[in-house]
C-alpha positions as CSV (number, residue, x, y, z in Angstrom):
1,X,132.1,-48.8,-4.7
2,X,133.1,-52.1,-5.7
3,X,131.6,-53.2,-9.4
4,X,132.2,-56.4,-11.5
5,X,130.9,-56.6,-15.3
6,X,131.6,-58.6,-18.4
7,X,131.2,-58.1,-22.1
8,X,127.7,-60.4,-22.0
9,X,126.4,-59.3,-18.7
10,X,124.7,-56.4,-17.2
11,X,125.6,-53.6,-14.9
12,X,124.0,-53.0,-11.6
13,X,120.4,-51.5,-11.7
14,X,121.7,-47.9,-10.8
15,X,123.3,-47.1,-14.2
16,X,119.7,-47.2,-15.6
17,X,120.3,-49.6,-18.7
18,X,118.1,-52.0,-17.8
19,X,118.0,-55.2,-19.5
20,X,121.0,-54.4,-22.0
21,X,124.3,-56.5,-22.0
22,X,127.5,-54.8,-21.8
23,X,128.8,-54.8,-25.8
24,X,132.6,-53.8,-25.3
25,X,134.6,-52.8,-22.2
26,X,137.6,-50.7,-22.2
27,X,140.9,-50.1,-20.8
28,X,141.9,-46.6,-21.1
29,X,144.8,-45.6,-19.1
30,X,143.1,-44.4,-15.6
31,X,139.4,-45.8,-16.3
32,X,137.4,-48.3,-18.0
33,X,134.8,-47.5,-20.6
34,X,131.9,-49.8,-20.3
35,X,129.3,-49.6,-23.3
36,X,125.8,-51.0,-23.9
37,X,123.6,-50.3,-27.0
38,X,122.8,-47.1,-25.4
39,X,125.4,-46.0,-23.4
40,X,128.3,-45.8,-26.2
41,X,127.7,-47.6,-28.6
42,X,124.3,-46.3,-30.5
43,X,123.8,-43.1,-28.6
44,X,125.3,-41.5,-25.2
45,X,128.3,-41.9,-23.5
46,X,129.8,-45.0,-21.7
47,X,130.0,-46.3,-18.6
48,X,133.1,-44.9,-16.8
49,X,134.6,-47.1,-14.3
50,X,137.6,-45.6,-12.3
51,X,140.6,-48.1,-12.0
52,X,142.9,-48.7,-9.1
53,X,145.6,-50.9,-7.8
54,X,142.8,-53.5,-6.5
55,X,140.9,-53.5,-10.3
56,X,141.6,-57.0,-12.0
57,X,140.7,-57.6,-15.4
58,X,140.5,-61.4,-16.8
59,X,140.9,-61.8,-20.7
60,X,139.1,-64.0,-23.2
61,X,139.5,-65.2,-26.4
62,X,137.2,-65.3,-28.9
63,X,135.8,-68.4,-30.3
């Protein structure tokens, strides 16, 4: 299944986090953890997203 997030956004309806924005993603070796205020980062686990050789990741810096 093909997924895009960013650290502002939301995830797709089916994760069940509603309205919360994605706090802090990431990059752990095979996977991506992808946390919300209550899924990682207040209570419960993150996000896992599997990673491949199609995954891209685009950086930021902060202001």
């Amino acid at each position: 299944m093909q997924m895009e997030c960013y650290v502002g956004g939301h995830l797709p309806g089916h994760y069940g986090t509603g309205d919360e924005p994605v706090c802090a993603i990431f990059d752990c070796d095979n996977l991506y953890k992808i946390c919300t205020t209550n899924r990682g980062v207040l209570r419960g686990e993150p996000v896992y997203a599997g990673k491949d050789e199609h995954s891209q990741v685009s950086y930021f810096e902060a202001d």
